[in-house]
MDAnalysis code that builds the backbone (N, CA, C; Angstrom):
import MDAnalysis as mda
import numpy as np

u = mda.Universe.empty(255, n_residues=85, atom_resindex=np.repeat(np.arange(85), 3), trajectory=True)
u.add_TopologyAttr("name", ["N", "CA", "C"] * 85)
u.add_TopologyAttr("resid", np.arange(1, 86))
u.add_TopologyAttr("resname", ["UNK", "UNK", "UNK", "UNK", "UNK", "UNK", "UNK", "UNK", "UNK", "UNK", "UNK", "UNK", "UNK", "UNK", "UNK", "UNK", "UNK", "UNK", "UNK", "UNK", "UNK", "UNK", "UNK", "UNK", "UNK", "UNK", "UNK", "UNK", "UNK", "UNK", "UNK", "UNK", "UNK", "UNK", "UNK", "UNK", "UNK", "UNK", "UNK", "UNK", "UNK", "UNK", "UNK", "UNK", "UNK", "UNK", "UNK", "UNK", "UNK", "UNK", "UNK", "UNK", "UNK", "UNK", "UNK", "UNK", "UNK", "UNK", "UNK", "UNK", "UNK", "UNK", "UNK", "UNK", "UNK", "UNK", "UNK", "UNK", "UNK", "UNK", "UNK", "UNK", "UNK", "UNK", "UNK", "UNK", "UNK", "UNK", "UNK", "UNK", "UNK", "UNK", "UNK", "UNK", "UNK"])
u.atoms.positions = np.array([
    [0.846, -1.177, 0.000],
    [0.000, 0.000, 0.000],
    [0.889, 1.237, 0.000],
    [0.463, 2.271, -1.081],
    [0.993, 3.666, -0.817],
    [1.289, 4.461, 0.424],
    [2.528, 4.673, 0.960],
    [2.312, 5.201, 2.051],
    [2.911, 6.757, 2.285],
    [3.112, 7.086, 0.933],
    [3.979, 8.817, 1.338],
    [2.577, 9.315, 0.509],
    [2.280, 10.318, 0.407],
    [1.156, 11.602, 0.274],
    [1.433, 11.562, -1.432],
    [2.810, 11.571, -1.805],
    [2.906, 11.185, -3.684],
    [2.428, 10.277, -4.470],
    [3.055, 9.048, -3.433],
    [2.376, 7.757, -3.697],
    [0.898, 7.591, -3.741],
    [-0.165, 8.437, -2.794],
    [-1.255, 7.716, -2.659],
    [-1.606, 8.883, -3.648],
    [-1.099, 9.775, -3.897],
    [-1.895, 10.530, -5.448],
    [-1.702, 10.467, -6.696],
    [-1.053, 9.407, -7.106],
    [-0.426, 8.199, -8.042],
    [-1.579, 7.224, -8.151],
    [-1.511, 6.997, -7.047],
    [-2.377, 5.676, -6.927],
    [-3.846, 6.173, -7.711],
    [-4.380, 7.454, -6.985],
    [-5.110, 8.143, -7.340],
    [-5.549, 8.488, -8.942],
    [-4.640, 8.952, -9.890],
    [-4.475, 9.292, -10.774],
    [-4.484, 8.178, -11.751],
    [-3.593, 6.988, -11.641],
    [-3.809, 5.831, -12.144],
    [-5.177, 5.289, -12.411],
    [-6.128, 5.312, -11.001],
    [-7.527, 5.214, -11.448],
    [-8.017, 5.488, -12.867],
    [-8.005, 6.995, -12.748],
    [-8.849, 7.885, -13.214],
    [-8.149, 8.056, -14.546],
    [-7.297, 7.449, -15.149],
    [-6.410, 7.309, -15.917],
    [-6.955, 5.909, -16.815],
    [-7.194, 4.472, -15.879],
    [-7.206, 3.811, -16.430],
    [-8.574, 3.763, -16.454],
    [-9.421, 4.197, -15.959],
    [-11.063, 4.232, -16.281],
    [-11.333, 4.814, -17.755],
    [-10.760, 5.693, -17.681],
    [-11.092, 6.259, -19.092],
    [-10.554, 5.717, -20.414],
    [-9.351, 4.750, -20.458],
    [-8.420, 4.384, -21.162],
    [-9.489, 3.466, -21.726],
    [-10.181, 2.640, -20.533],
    [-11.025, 1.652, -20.338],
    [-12.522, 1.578, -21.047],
    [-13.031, 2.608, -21.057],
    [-14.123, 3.336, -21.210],
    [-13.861, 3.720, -23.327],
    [-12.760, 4.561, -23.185],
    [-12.364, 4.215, -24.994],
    [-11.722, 2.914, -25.859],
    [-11.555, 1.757, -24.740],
    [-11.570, 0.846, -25.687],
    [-12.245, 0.053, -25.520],
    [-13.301, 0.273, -24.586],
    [-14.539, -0.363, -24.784],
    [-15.398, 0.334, -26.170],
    [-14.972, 1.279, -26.350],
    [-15.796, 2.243, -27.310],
    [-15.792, 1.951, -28.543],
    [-13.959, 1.664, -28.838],
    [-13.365, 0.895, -30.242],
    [-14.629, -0.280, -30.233],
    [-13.876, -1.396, -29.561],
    [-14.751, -2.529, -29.891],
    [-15.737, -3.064, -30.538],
    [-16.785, -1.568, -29.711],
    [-18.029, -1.698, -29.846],
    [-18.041, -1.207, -31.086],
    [-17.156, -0.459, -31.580],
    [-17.930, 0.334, -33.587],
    [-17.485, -0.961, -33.946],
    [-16.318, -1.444, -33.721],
    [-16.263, -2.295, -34.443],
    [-16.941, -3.443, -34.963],
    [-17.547, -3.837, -33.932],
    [-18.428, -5.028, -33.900],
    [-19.623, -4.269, -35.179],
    [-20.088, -2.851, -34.618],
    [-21.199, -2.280, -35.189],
    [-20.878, -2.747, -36.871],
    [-19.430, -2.051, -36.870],
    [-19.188, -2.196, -38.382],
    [-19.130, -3.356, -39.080],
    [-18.820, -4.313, -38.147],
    [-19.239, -5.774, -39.308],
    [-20.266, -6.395, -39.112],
    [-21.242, -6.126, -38.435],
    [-22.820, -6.254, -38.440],
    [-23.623, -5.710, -39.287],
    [-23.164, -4.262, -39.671],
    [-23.497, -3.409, -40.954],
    [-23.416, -4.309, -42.390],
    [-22.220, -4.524, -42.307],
    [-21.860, -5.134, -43.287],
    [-21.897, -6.353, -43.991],
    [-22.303, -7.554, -42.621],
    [-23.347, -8.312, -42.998],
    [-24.317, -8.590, -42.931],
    [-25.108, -7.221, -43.030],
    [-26.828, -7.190, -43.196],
    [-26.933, -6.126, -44.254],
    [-25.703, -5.737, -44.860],
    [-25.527, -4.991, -45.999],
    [-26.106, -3.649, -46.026],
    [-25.903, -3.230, -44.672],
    [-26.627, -1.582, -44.191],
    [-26.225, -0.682, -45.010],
    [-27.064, 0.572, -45.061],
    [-26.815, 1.735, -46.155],
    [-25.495, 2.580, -45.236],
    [-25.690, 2.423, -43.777],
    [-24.573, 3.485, -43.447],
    [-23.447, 2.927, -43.131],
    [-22.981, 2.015, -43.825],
    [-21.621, 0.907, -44.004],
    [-20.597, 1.778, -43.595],
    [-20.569, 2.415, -44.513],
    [-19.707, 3.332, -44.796],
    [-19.295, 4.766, -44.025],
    [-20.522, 5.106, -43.584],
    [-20.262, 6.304, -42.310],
    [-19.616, 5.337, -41.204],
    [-19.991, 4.168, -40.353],
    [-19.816, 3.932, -39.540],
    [-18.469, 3.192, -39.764],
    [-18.040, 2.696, -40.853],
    [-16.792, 2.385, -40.986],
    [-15.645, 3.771, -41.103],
    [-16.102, 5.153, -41.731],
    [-15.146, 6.293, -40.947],
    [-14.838, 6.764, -39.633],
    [-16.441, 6.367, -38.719],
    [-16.049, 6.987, -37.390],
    [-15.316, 5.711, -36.881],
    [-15.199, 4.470, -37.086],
    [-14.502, 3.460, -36.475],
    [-12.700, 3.877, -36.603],
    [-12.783, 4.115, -37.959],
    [-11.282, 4.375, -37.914],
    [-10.600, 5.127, -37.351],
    [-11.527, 6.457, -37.068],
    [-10.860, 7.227, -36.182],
    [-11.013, 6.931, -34.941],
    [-11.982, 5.817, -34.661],
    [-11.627, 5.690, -33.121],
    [-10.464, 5.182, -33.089],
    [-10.038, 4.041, -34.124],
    [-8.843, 3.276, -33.970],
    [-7.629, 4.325, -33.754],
    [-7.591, 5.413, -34.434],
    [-6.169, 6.010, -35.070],
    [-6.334, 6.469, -33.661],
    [-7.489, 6.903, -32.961],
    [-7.153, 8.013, -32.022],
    [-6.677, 7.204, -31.104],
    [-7.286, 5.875, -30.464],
    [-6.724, 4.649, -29.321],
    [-5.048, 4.572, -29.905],
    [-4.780, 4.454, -31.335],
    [-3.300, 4.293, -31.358],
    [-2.394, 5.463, -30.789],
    [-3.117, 6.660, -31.388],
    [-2.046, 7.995, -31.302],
    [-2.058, 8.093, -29.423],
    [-2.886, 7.492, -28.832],
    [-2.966, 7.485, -27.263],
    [-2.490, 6.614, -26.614],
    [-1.813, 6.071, -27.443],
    [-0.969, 4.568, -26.771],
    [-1.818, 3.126, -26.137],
    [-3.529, 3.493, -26.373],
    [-4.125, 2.614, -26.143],
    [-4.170, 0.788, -26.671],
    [-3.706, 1.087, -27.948],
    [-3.290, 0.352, -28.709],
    [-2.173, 0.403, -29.484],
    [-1.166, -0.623, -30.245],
    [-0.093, -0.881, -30.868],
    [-0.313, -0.293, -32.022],
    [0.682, 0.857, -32.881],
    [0.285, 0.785, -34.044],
    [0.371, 0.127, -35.088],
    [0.633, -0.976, -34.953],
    [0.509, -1.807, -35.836],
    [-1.156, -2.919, -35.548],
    [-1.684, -2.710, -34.656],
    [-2.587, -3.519, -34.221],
    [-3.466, -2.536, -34.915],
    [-3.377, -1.332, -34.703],
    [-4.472, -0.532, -35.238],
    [-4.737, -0.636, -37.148],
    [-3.190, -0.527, -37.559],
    [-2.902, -0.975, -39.272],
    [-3.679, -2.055, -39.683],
    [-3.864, -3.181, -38.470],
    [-4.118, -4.601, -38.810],
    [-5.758, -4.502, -39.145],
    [-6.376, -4.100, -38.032],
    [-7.908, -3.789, -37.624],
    [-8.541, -2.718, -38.635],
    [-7.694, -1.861, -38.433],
    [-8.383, -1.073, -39.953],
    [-8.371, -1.565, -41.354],
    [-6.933, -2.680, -41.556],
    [-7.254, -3.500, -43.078],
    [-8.432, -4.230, -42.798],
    [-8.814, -5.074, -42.113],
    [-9.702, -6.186, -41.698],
    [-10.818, -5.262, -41.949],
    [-11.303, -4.481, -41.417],
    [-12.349, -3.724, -41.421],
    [-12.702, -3.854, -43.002],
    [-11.779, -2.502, -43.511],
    [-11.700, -2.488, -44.888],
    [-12.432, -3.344, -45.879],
    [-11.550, -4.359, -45.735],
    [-11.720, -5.996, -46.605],
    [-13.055, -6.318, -46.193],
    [-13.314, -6.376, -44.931],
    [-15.056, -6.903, -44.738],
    [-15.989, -6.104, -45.220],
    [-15.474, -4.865, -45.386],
    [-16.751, -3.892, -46.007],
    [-16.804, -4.153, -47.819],
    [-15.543, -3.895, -48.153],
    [-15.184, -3.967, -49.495],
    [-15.830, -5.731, -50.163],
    [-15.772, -6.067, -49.934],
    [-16.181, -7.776, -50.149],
    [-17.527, -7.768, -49.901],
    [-18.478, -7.226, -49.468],
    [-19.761, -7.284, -48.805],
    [-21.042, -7.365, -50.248],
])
């Protein structure tokens, strides 16, 4: 347990740090999923919801939430499932 006054506002901060980290990649996920559900029920807004996905991705990468290469990977995949549809 934290025991100097720095430490326990570390501890603190970490929370509130990883809640939110938490909270946007729960957020990714979820377009994502949206976006290949779109796509195999061949929805008209395929395509909007496959732009705001990407930027969720780019933004989780540019935030260190994710690898950028994990993000490269997920946005081809995306891509290809829409494009093929």
């Amino acid at each position: 347990m934290a025991t100097s006054a720095q430490a326990k506002k570390r501890v603190r901060q970490n929370e509130k740090v990883r809640a939110r980290q938490q909270g946007q990649a729960t957020a990714t996920r979820s377009a994502i999923r949206k976006v290949i559900v779109a796509a195999e029920e061949n929805a008209e807004n395929t395509n909007e919801l496959l732009n705001d996905t990407l930027g969720l991705i780019d933004s989780a990468a540019s935030k260190g939430l994710i690898h950028k290469n994990k993000a490269a990977r997920e946005k081809s995949r995306l891509q290809k499932i829409v494009n093929n549809q």
